[in-house]
N, C-alpha and C positions, 0 to 999 in steps of 0.2 A: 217155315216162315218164308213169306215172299215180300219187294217194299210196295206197298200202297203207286199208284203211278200218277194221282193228283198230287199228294204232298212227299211221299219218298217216309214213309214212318213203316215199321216192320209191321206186316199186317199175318197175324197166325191163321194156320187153316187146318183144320179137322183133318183125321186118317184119309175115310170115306170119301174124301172131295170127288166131283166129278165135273166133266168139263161141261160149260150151259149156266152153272150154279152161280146164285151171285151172292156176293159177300159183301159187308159193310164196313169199312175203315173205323175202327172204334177213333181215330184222331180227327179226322178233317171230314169224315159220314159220308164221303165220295161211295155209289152203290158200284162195286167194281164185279166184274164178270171174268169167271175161270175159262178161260181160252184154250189151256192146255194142264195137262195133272201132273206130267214127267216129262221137265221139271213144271211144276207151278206156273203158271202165265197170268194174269192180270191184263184187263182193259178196262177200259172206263166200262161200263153198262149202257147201252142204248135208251134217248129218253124216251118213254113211253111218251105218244099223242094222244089226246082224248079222241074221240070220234063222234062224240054226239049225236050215237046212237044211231049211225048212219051204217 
């Protein structure tokens, strides 16, 4: 378990994790990104831009 780093709520994370991976805050749906595995790191997720196709 690590907390969430938009609202601070314990956010569980699978054996397997691996760092790149993003996970979804079941409380506040903030998409948060595994930074690090040992220990656990949490960052917000990068917002995807559209590109329209360019």
């Amino acid at each position: 378990m690590t907390e969430c780093v938009e609202c601070g709520a314990e956010v569980s994370l699978h054996d397997d994790l691996e760092a790149g991976e993003i996970i979804d805050c079941t409380t506040c749906g903030a998409e948060l990104e595994v930074v690090d595995t040992e220990p656990p790191v949490l960052e917000r997720a990068p917002e995807l831009e559209e590109d329209w196709g360019e």
